[in-house]
C-alpha distance (Angstrom), angle and dihedral (degrees) to the residues before:
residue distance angle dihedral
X1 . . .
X2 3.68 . .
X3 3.89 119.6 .
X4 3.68 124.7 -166.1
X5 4.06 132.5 -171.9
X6 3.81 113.8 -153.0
X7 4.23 115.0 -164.2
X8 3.96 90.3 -17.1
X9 4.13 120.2 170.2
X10 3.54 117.3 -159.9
X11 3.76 94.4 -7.9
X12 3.97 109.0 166.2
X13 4.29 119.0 -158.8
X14 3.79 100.1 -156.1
X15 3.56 133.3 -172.2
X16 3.88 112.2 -31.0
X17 3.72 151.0 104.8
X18 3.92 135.1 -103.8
X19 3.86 119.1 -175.8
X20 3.98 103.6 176.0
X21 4.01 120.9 163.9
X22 3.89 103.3 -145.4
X23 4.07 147.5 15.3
X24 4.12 117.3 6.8
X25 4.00 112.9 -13.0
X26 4.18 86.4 -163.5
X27 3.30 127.8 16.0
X28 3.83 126.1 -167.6
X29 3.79 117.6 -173.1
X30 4.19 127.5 -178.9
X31 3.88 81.9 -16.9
X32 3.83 110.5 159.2
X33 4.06 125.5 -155.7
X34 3.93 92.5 -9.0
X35 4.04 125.5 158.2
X36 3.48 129.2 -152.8
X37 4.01 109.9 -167.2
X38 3.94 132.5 173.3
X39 3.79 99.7 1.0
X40 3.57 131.3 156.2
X41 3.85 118.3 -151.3
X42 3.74 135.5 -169.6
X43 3.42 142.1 169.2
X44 3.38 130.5 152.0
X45 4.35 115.6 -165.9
X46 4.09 125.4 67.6
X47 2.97 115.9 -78.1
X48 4.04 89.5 37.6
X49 3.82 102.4 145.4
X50 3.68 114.1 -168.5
X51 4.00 105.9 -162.7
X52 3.79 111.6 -7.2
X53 4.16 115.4 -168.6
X54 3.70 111.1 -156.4
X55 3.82 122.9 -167.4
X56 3.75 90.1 -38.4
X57 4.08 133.5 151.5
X58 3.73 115.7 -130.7
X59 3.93 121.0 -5.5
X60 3.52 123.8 -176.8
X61 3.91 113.6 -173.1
X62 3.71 113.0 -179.8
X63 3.77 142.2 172.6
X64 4.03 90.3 8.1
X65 3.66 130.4 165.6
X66 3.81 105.1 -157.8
X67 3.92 123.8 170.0
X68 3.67 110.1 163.1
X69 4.56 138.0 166.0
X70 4.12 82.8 -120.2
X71 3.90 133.7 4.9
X72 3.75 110.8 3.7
X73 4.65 80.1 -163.9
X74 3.62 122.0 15.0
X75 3.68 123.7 -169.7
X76 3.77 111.3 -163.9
X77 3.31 130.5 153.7
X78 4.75 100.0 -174.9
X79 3.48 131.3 -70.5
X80 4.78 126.5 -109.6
X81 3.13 131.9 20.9
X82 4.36 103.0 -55.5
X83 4.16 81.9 67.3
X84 3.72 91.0 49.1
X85 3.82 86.5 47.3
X86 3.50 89.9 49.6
X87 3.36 102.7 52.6
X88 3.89 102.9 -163.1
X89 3.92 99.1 139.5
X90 3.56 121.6 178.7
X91 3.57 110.6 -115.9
X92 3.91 145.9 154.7
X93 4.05 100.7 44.6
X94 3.46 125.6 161.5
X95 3.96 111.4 -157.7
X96 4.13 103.7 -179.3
X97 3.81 140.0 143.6
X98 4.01 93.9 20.3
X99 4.01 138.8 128.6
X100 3.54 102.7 -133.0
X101 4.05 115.9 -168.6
X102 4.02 127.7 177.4
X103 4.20 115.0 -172.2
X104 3.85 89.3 -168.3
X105 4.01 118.3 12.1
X106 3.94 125.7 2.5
X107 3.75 140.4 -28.7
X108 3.88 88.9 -135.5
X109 3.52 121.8 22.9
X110 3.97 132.1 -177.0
X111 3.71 117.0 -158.1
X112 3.01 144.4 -49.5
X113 4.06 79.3 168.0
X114 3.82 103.2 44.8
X115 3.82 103.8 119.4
X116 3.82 90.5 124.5
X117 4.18 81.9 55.6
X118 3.55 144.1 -114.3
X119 3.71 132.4 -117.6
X120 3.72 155.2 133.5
X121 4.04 92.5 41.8
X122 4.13 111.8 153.5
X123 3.69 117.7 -170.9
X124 3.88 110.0 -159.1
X125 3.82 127.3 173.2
X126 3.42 111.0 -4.3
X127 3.99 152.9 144.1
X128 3.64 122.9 -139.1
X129 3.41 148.9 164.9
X130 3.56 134.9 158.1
X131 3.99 142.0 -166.7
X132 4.29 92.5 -122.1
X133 3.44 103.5 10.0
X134 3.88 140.9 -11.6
X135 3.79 101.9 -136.1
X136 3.76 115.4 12.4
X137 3.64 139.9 -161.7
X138 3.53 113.9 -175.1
X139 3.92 132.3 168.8
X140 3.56 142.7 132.7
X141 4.02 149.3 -163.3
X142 3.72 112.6 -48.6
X143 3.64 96.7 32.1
X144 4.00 101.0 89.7
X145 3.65 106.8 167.5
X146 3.75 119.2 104.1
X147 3.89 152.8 -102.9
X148 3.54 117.5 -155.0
X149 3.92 139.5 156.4
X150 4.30 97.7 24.5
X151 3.90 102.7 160.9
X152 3.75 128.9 171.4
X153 3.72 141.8 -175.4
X154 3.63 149.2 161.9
X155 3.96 87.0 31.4
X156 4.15 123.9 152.0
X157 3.65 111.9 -159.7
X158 4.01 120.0 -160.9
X159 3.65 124.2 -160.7
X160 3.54 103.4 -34.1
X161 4.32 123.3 152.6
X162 3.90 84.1 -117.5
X163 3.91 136.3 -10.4
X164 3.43 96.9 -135.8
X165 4.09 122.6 27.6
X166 3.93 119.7 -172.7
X167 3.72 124.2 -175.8
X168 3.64 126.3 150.3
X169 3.42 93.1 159.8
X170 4.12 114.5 80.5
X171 3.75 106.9 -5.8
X172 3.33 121.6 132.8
X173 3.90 139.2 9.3
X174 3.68 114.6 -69.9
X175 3.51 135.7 -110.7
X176 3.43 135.9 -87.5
X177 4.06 87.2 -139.7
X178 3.81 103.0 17.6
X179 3.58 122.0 -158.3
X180 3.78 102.2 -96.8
X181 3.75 126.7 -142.2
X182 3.81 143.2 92.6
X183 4.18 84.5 -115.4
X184 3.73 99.0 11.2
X185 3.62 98.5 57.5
X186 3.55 92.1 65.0
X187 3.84 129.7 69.6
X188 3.65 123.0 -97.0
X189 4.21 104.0 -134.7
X190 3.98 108.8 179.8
X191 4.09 127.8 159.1
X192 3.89 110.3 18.3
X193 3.73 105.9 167.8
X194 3.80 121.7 177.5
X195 4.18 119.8 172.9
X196 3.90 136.0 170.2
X197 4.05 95.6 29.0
X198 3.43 120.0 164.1
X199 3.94 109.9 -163.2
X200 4.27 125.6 -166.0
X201 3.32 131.4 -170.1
X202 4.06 91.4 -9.1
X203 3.78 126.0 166.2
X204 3.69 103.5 -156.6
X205 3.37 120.9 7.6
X206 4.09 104.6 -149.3
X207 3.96 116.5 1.6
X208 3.88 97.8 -167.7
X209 3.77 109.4 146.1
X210 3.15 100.9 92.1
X211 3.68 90.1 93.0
X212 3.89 132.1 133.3
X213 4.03 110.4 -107.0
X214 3.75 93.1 -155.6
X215 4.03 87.0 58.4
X216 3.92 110.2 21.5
X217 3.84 116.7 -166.4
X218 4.16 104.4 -95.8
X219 3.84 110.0 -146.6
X220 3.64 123.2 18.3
X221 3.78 116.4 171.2
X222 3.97 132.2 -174.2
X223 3.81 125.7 175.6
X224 3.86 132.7 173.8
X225 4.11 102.4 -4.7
X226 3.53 115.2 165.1
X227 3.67 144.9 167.7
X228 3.71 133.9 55.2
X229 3.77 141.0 -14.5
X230 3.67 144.8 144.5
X231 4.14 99.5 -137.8
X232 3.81 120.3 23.0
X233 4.00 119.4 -141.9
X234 3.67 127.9 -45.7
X235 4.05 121.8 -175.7
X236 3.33 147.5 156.2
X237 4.03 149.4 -169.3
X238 4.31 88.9 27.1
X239 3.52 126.4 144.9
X240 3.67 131.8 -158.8
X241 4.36 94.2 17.1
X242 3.69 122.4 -171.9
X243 3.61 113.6 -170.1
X244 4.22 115.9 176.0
X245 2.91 148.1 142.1
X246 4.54 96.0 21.9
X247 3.51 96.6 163.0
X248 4.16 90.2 168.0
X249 3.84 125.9 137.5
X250 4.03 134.7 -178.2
X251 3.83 95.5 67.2
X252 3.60 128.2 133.1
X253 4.26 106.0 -147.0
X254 3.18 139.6 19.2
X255 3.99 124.3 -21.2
X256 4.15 92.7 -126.1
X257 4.09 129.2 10.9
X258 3.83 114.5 -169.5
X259 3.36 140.2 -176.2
X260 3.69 123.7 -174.7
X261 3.87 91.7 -10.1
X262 3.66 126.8 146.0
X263 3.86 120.0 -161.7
X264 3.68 155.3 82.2
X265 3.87 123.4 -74.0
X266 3.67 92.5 34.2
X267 3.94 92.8 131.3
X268 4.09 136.8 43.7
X269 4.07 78.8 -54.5
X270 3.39 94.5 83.0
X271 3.86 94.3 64.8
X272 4.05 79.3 64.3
């Protein structure tokens, strides 16, 4: 079964179940101020999409149960330059009270296709886990665009490879028209702010390094994580860091690696 919404206002998805075995199970595209509430999702084969949001205007999606073979959510938003040029980014999404599952890459993913842009997503009260990564952001050169304001709180993640995966590097297939550009080409990632996570069973904590030097990520912020993992958090080419609050344990290491990161917290501090 796959359903898709085309240019939908105030569309509401209410109370059902999808079980669909390949590509996108739902589909919303230049949808404005649409809910999704009480659905149950499944897929099972890459490339499985649970609930993709295209280049849409104010999503809520609510009291899901979403276990998918790729992206339970995916926030995208196109891929080259005619997305850029088009400038319909997906924006103002609310993802809260769900059970988000991935059986090969991450429970919610962000990109690669976001050259229209990203921003205003809030990610309250929710379980996760996912086969690569729990919450993904993924990009690479060509893309340009932008991701920007990506907060999160009150989150429990269960045995996922990392909690947070970041590369903007060489995700995704590219363009038939990349965004061209020493700078421009890549995508412009500023104020990711996660707080009150509670992490089980996790491999890495936050796998950011992965991160263009000629554009580094501007404003990454993490506050009260605790639980378990086996490595702690590694990035590189961040401005503006905030790190407090890492109350982890289980990991071989050190608590934080950097490489051309600027912040506070980047030391034994951030366990304060």
């Amino acid at each position: 079964m796959l359903i898709e919404l085309t240019g939908c206002t105030n569309a509401v998805l209410e109370n059902f179940t999808t079980q669909y075995q390949q590509l996108w199970s739902i589909h919303l595209l230049f949808c404005k101020d649409l809910t999704a509430r009480n659905l149950t999702i499944r897929t099972v084969n890459a490339n499985g999409d649970g609930l993709d949001v295209d280049s849409c205007d104010g999503v809520t999606i609510e009291r899901c149960d979403i276990n998918t073979g790729d992206d339970a959510i995916a926030l995208k938003s196109g891929r080259g330059l005619a997305a850029q040029q088009l400038a319909r980014p997906t924006q103002n999404v609310v993802i809260r009270d769900c059970r988000l599952q991935s059986s090969i890459y991450a429970a919610i993913g962000l990109g690669t296709e976001m050259s229209g842009g990203i921003r205003n997503v809030k990610i309250q009260n929710c379980v996760i886990s996912g086969r690569q990564n729990a919450i993904f952001i993924k990009s690479r050169d060509g893309r340009g665009g932008f991701m920007e304001n990506i907060s999160g709180e009150n989150i429990t993640v269960l045995k996922s490879p990392t909690f947070i995966g970041i590369d903007l590097e060489k995700k995704g297939i590219q363009a038939t028209d990349p965004v061209p550009g020493d700078v421009e080409k890549w995508p412009r990632v500023q104020n990711i702010s996660f707080k009150n996570v509670r992490v089980q069973e996790v491999a890495e904590l936050v796998a950011g390094k992965n991160i263009p030097a000629a554009r580094p990520l501007d404003g990454f912020t993490l506050t009260d994580i605790s639980g378990t993992c086996a490595r702690a958090i590694s990035l590189a080419n961040m401005t503006n860091v905030k790190l407090s609050g890492i109350h982890v344990t289980g990991f071989s290491g050190p608590l934080i690696t950097t490489e051309n990161v600027k912040g506070v917290g980047l030391d034994d501090s951030a366990a304060k």
